[in-house]
PDB file of N, CA, C and O in Angstrom, chain B, residues numbered from 101:
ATOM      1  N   UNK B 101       0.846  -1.174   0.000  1.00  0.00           N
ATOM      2  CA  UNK B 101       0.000   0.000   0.000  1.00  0.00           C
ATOM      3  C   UNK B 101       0.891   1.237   0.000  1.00  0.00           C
ATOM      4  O   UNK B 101       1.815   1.440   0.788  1.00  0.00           O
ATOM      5  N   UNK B 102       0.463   2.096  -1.061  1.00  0.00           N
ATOM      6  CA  UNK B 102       1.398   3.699  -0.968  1.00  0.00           C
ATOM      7  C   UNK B 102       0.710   4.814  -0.754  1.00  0.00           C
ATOM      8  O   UNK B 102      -0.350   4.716  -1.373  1.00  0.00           O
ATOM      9  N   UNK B 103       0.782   5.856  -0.171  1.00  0.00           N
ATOM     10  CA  UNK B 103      -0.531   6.731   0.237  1.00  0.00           C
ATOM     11  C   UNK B 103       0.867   8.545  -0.165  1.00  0.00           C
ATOM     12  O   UNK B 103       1.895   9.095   0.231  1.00  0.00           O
ATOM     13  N   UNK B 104      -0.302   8.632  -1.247  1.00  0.00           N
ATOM     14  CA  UNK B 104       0.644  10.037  -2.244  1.00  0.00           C
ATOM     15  C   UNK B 104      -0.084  11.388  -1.539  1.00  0.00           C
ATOM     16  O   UNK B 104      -0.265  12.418  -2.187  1.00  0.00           O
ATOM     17  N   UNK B 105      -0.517  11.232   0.017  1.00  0.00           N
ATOM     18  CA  UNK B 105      -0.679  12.215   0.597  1.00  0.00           C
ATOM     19  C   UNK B 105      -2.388  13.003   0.276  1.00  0.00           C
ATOM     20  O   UNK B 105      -2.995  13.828   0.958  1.00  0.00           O
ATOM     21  N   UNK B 106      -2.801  12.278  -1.138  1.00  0.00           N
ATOM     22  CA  UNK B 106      -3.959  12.239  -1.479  1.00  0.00           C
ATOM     23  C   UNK B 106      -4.638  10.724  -1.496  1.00  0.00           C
ATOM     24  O   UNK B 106      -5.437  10.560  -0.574  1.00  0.00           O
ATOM     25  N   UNK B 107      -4.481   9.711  -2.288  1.00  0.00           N
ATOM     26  CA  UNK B 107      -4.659   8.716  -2.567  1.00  0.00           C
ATOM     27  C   UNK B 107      -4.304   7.556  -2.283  1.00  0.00           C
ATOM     28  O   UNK B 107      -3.452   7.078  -3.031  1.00  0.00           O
ATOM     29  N   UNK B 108      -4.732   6.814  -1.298  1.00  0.00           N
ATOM     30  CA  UNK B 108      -4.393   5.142  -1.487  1.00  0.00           C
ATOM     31  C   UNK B 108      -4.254   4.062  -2.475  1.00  0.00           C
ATOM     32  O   UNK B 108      -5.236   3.545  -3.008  1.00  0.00           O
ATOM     33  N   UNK B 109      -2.522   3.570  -2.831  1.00  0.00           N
ATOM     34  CA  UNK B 109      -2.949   2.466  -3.985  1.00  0.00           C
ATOM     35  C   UNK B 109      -2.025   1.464  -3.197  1.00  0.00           C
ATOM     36  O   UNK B 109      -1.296   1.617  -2.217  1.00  0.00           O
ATOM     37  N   UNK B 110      -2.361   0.261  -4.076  1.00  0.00           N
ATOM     38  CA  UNK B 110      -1.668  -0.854  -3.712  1.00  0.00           C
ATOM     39  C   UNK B 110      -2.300  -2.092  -4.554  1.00  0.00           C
ATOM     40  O   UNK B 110      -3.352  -2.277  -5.165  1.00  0.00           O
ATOM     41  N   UNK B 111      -1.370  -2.690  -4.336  1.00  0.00           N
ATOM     42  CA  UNK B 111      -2.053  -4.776  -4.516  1.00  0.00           C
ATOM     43  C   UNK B 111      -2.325  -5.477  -3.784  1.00  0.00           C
ATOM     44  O   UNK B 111      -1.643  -5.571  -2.763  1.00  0.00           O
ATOM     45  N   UNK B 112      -3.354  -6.210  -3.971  1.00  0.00           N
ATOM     46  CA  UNK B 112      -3.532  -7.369  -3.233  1.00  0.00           C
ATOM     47  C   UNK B 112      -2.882  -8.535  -3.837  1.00  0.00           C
ATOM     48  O   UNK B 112      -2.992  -8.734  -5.046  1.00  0.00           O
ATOM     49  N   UNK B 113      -2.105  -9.446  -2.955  1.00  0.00           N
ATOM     50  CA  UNK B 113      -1.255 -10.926  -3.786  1.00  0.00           C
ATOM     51  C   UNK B 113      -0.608 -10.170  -4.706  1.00  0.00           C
ATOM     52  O   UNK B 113      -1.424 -10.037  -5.617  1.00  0.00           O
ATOM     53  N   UNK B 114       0.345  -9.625  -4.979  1.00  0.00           N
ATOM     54  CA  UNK B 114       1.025  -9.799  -5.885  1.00  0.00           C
ATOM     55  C   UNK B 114       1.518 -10.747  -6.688  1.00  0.00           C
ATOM     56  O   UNK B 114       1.548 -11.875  -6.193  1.00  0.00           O
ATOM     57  N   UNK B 115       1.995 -10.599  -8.003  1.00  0.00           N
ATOM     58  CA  UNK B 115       2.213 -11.953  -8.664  1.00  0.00           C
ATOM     59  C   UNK B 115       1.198 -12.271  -9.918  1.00  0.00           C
ATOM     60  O   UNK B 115       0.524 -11.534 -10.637  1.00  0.00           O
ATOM     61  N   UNK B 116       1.425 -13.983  -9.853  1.00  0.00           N
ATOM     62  CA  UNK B 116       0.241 -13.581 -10.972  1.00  0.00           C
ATOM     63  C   UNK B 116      -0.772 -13.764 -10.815  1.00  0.00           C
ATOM     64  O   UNK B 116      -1.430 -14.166 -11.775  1.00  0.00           O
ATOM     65  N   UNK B 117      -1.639 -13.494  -9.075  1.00  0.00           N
ATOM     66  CA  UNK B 117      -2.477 -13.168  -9.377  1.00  0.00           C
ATOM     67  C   UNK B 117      -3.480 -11.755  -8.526  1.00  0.00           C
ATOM     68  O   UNK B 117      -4.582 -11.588  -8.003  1.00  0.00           O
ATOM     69  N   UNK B 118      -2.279 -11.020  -8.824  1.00  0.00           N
ATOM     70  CA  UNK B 118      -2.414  -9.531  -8.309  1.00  0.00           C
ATOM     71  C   UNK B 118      -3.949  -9.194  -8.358  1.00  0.00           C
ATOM     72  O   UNK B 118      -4.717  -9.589  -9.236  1.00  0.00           O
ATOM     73  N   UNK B 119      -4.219  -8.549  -7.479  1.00  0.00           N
ATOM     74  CA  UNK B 119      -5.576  -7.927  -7.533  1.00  0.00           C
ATOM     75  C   UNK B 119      -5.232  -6.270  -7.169  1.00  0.00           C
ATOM     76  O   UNK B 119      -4.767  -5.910  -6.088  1.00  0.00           O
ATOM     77  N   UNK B 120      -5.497  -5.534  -8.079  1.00  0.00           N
ATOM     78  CA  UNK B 120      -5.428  -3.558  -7.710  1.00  0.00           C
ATOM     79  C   UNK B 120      -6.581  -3.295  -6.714  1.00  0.00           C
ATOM     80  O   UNK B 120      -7.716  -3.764  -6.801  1.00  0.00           O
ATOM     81  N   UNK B 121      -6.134  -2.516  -5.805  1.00  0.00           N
ATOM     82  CA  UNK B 121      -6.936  -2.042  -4.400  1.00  0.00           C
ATOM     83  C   UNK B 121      -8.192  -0.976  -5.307  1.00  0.00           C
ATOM     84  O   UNK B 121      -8.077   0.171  -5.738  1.00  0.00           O
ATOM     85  N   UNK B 122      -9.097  -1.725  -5.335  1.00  0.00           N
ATOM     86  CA  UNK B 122     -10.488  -0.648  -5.730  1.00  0.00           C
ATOM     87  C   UNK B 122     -10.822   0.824  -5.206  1.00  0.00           C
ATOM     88  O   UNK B 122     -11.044   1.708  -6.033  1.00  0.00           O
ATOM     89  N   UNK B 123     -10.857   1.080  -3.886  1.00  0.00           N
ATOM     90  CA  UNK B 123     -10.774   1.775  -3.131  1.00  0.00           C
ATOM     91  C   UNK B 123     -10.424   1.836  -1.996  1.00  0.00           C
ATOM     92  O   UNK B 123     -10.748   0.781  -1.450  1.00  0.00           O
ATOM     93  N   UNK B 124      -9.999   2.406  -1.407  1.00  0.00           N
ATOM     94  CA  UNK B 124      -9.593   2.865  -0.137  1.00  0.00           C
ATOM     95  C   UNK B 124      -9.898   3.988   0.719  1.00  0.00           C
ATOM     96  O   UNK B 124      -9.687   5.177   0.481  1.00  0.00           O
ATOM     97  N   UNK B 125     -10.501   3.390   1.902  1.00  0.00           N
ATOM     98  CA  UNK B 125     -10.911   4.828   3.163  1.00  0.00           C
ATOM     99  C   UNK B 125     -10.345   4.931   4.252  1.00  0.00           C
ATOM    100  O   UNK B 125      -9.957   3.935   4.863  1.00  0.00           O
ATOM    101  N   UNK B 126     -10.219   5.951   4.623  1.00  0.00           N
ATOM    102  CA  UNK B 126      -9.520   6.337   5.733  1.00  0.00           C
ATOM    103  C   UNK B 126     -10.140   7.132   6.546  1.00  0.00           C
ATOM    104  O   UNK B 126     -10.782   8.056   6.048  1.00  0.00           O
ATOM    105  N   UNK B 127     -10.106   6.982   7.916  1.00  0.00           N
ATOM    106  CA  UNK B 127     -11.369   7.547   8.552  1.00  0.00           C
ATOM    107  C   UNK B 127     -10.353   7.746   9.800  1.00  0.00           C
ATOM    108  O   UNK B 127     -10.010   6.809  10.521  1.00  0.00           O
ATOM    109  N   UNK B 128      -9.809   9.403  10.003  1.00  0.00           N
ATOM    110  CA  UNK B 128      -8.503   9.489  10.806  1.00  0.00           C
ATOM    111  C   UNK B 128      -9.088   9.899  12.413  1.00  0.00           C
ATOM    112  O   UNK B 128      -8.540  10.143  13.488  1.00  0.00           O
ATOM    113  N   UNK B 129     -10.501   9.826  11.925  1.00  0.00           N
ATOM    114  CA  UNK B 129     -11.014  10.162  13.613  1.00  0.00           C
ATOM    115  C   UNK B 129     -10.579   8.903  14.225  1.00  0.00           C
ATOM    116  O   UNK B 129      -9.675   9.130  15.030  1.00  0.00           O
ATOM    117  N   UNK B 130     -10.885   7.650  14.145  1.00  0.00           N
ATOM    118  CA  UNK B 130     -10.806   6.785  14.700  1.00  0.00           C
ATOM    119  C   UNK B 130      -9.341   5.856  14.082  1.00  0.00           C
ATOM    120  O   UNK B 130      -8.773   4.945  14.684  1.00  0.00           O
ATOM    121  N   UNK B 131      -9.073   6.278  13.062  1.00  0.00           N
ATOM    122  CA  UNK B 131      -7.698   5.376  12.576  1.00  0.00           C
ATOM    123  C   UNK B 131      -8.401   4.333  11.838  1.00  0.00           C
ATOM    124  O   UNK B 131      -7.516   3.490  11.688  1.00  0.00           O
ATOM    125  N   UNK B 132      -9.467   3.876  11.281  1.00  0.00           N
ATOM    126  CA  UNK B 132      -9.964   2.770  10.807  1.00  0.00           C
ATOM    127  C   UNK B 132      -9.277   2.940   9.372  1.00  0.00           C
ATOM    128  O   UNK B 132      -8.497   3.814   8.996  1.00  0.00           O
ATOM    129  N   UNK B 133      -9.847   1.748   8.626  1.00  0.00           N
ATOM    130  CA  UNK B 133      -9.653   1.955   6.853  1.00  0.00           C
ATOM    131  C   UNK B 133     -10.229   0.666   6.599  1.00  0.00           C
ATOM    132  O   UNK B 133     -10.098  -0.423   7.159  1.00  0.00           O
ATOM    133  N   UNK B 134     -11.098   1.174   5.327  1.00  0.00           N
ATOM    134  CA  UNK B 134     -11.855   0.129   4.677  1.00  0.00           C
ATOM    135  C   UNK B 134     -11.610   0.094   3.101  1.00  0.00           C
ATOM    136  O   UNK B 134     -12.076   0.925   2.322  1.00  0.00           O
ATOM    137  N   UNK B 135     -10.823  -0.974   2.754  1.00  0.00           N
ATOM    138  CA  UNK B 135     -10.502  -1.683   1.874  1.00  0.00           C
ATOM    139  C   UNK B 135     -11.366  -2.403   1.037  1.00  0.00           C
ATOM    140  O   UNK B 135     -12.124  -3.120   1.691  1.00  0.00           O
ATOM    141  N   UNK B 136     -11.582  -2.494  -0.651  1.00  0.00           N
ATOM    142  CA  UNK B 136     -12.084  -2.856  -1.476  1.00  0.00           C
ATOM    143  C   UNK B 136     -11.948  -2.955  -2.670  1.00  0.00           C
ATOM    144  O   UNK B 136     -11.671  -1.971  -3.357  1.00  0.00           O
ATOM    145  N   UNK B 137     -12.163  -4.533  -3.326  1.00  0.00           N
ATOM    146  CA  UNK B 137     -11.378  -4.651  -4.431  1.00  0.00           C
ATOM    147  C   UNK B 137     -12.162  -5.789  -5.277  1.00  0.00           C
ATOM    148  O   UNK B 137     -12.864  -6.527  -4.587  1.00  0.00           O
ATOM    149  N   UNK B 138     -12.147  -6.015  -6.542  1.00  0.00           N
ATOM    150  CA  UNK B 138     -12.545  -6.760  -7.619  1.00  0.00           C
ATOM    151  C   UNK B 138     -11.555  -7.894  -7.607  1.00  0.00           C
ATOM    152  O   UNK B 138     -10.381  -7.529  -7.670  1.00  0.00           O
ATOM    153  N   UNK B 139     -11.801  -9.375  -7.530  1.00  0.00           N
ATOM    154  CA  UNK B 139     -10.791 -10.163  -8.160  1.00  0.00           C
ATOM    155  C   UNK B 139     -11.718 -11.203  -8.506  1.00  0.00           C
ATOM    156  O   UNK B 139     -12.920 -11.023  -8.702  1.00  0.00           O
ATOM    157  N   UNK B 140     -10.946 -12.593  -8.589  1.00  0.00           N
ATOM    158  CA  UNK B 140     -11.813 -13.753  -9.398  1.00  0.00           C
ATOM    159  C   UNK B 140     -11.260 -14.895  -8.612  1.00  0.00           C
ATOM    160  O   UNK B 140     -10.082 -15.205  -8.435  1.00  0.00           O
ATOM    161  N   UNK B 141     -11.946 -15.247  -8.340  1.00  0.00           N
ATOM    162  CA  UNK B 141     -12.147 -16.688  -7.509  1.00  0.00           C
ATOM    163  C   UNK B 141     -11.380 -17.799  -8.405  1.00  0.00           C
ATOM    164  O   UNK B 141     -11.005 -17.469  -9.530  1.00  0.00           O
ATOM    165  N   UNK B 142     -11.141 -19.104  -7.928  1.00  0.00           N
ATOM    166  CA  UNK B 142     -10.408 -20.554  -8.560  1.00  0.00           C
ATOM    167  C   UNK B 142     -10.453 -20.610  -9.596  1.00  0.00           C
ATOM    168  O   UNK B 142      -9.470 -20.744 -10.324  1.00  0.00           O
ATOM    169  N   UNK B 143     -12.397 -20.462 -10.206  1.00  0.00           N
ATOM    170  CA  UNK B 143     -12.653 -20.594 -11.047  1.00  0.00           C
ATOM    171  C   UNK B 143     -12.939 -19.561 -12.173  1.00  0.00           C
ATOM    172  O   UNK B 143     -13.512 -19.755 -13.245  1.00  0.00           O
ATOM    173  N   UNK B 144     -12.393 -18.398 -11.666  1.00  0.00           N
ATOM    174  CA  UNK B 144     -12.652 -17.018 -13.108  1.00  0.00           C
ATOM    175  C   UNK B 144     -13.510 -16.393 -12.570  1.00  0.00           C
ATOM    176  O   UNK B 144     -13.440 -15.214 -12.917  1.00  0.00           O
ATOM    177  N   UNK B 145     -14.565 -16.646 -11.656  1.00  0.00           N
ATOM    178  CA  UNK B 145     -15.538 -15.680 -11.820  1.00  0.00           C
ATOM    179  C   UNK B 145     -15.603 -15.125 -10.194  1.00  0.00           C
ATOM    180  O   UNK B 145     -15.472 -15.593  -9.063  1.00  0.00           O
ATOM    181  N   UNK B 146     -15.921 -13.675 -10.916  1.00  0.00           N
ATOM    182  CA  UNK B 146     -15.576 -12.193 -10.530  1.00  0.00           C
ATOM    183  C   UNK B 146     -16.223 -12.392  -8.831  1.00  0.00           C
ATOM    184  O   UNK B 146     -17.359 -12.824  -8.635  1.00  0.00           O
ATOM    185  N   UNK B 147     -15.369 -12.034  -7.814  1.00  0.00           N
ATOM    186  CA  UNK B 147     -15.598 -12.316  -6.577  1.00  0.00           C
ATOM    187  C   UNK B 147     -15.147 -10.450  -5.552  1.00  0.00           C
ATOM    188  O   UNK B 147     -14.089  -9.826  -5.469  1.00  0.00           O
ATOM    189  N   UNK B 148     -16.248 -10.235  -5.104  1.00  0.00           N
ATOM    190  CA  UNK B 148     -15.955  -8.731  -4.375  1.00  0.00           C
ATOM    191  C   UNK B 148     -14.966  -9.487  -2.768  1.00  0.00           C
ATOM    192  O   UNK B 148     -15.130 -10.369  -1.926  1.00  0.00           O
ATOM    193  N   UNK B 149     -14.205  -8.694  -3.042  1.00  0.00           N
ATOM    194  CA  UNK B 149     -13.043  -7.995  -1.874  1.00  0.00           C
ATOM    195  C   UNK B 149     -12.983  -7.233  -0.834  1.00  0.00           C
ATOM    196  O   UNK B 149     -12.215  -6.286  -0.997  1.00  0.00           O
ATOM    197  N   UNK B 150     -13.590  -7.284   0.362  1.00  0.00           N
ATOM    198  CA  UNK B 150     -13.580  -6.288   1.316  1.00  0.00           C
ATOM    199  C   UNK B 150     -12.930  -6.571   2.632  1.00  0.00           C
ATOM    200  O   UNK B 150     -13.089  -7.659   3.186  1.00  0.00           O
ATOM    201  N   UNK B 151     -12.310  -5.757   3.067  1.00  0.00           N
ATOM    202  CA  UNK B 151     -10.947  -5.857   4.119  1.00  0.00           C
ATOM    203  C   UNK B 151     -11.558  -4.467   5.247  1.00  0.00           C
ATOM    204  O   UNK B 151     -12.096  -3.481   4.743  1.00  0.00           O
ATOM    205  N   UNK B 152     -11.427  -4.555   6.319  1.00  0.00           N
ATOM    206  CA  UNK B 152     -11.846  -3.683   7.454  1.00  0.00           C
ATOM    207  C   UNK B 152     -10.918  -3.676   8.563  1.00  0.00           C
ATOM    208  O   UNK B 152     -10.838  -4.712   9.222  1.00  0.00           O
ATOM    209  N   UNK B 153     -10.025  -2.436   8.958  1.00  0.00           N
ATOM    210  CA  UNK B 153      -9.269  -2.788  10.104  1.00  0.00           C
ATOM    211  C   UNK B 153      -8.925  -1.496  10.810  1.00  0.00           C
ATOM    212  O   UNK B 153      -9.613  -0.522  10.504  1.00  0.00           O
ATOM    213  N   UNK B 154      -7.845  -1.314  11.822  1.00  0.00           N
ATOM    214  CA  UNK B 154      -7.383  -0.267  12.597  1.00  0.00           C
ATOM    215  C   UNK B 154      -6.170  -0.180  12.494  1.00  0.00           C
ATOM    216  O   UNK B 154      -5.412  -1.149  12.473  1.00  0.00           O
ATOM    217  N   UNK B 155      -5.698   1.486  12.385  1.00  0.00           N
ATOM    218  CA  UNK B 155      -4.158   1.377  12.253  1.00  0.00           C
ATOM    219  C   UNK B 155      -4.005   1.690  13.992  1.00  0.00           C
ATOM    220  O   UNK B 155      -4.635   2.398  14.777  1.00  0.00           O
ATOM    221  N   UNK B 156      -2.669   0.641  14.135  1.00  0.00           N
ATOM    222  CA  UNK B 156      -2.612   0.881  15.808  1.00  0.00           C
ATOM    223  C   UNK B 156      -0.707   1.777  15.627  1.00  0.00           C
ATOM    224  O   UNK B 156      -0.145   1.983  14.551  1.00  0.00           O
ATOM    225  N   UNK B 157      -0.149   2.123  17.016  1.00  0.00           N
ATOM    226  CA  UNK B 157       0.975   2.431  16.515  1.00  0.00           C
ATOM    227  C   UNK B 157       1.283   2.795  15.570  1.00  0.00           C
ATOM    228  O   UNK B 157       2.094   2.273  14.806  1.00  0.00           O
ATOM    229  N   UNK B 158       0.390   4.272  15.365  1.00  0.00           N
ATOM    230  CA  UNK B 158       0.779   5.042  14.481  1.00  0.00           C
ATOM    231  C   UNK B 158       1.718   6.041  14.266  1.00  0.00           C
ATOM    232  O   UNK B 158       1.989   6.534  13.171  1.00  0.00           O
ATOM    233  N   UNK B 159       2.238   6.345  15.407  1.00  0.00           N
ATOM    234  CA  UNK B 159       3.823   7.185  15.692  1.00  0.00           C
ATOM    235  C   UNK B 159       5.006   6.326  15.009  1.00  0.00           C
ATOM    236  O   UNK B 159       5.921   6.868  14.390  1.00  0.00           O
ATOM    237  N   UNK B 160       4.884   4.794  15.199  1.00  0.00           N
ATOM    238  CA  UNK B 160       5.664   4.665  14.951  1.00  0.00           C
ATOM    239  C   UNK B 160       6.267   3.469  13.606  1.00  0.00           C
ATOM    240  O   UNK B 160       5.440   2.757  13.036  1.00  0.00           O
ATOM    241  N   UNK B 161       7.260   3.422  13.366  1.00  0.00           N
ATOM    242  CA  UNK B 161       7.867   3.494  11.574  1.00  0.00           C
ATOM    243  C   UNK B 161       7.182   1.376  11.535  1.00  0.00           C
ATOM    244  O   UNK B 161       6.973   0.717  10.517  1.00  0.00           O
ATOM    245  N   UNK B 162       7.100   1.131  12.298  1.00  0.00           N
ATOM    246  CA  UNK B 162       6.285   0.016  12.578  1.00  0.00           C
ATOM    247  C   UNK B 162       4.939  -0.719  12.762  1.00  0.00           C
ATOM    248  O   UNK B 162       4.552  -1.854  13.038  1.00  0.00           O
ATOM    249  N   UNK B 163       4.266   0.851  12.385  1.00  0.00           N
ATOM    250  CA  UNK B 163       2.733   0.409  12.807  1.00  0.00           C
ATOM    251  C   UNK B 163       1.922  -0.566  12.095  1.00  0.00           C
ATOM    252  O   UNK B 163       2.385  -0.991  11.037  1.00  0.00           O
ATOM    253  N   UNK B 164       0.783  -0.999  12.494  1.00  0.00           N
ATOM    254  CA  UNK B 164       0.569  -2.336  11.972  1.00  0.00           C
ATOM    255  C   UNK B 164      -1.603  -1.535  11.799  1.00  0.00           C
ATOM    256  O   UNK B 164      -2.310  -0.606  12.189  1.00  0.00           O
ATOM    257  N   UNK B 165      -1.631  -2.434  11.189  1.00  0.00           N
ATOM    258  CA  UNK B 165      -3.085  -2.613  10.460  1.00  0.00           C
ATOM    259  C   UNK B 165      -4.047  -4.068  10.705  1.00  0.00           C
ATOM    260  O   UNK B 165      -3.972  -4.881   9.783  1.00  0.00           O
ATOM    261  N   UNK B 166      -4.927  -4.433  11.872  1.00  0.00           N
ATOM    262  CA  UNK B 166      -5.559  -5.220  12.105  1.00  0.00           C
ATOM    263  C   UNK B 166      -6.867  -5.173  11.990  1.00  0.00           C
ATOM    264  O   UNK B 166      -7.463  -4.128  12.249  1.00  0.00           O
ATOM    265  N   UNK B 167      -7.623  -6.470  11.520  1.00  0.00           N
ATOM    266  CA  UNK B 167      -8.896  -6.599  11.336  1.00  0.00           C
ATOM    267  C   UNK B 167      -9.510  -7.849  10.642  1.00  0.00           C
ATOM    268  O   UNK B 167      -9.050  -8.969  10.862  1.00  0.00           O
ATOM    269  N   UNK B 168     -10.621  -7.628   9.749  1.00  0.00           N
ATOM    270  CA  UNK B 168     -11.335  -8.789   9.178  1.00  0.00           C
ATOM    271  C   UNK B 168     -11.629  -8.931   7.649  1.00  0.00           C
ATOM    272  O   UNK B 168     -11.546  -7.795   7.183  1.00  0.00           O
ATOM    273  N   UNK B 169     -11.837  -9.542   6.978  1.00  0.00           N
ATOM    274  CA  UNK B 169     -11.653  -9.250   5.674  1.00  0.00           C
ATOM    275  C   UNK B 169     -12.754 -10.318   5.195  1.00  0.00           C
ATOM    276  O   UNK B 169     -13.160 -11.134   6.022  1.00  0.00           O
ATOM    277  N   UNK B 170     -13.195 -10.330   4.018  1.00  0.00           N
ATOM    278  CA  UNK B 170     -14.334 -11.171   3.324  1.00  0.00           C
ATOM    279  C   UNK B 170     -13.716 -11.191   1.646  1.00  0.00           C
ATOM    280  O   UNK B 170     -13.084 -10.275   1.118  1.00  0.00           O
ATOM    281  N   UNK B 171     -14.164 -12.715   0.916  1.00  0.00           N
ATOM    282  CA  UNK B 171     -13.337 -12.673  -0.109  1.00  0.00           C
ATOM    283  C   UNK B 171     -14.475 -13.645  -0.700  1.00  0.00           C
ATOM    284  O   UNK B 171     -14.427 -14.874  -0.638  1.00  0.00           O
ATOM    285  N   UNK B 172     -15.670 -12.771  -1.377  1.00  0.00           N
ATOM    286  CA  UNK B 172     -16.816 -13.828  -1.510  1.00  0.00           C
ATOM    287  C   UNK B 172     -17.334 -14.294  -0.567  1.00  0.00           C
ATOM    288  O   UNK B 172     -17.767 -13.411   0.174  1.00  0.00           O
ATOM    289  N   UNK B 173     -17.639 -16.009   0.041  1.00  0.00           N
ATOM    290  CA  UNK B 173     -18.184 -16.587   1.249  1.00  0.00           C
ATOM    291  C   UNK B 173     -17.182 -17.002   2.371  1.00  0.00           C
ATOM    292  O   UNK B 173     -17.530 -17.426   3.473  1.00  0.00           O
ATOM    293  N   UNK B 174     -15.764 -16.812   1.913  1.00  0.00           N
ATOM    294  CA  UNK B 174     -14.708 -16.855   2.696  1.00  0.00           C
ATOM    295  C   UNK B 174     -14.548 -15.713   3.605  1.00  0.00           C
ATOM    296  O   UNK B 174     -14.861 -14.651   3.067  1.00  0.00           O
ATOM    297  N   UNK B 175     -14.138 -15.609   4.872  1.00  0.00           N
ATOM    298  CA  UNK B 175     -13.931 -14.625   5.429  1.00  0.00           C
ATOM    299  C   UNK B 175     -12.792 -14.733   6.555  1.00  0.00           C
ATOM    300  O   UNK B 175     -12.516 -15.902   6.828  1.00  0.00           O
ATOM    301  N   UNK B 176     -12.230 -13.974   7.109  1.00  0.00           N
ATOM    302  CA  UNK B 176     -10.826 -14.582   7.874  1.00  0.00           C
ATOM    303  C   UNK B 176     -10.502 -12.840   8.644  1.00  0.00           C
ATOM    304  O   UNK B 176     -11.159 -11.801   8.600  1.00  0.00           O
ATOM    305  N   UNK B 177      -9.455 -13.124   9.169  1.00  0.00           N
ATOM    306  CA  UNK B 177      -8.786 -12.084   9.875  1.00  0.00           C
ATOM    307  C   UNK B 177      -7.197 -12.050   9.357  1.00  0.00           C
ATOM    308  O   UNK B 177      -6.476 -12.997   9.042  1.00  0.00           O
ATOM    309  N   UNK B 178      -6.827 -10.198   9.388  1.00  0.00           N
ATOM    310  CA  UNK B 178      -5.359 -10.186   9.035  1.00  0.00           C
ATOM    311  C   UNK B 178      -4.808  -9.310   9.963  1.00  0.00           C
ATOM    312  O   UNK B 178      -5.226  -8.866  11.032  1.00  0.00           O
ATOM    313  N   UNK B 179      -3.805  -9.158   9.345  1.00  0.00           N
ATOM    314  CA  UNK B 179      -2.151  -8.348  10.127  1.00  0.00           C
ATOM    315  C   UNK B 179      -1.468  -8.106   9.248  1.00  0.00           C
ATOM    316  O   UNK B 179      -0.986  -8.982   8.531  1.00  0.00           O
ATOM    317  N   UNK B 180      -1.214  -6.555   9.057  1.00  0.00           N
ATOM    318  CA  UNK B 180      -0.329  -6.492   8.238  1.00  0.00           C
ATOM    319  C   UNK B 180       0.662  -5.353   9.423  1.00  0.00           C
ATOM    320  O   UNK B 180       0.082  -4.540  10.142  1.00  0.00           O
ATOM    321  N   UNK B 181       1.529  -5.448   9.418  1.00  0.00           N
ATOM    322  CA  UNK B 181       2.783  -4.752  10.002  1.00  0.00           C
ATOM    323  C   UNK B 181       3.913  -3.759   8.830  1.00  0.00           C
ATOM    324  O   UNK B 181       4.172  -4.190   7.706  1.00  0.00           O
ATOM    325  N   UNK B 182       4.236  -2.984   9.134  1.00  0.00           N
ATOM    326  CA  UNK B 182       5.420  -2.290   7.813  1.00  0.00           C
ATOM    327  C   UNK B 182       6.598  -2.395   9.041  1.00  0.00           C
ATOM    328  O   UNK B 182       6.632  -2.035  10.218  1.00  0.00           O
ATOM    329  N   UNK B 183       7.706  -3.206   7.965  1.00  0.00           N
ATOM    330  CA  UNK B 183       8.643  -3.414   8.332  1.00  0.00           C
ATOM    331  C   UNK B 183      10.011  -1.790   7.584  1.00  0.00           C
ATOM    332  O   UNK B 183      11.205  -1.801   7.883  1.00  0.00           O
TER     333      UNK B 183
END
């Protein structure tokens, strides 16, 4: 994820089977961000992307991004950290 001070972009999976971040929100009252994106399931067909989380440790060059995410009928929890 790269944020040009206006805009959020990034990939999801990189590789070959990258998915481009649809949109991105940022909601700095609370630190949240809600994530959304187009990709395609096993079989080709077109599956919505939505990711929901909190930036914690935001002072510092380490902060991390936790929450829940949905990928079609799949749904799970992540962590992402910047190293």
């Amino acid at each position: 994820m790269n944020w040009d001070g206006k805009n959020i972009t990034g990939t999801i999976n990189p590789g070959d089977n990258a998915i481009t971040l649809g949109s991105v929100f940022l909601d700095v009252t609370n630190w949240t961000v809600r994530i959304e994106a187009e990709g395609k399931d096993q079989s080709g067909k077109a599956v919505h992307i939505a990711a929901e989380g909190k930036l914690d440790d935001i002072a510092s060059a380490h902060r991390k991004l936790t929450g829940s995410w949905v990928q079609g009928t799949t749904k799970g929890d992540f962590r992402l950290t910047r190293d």
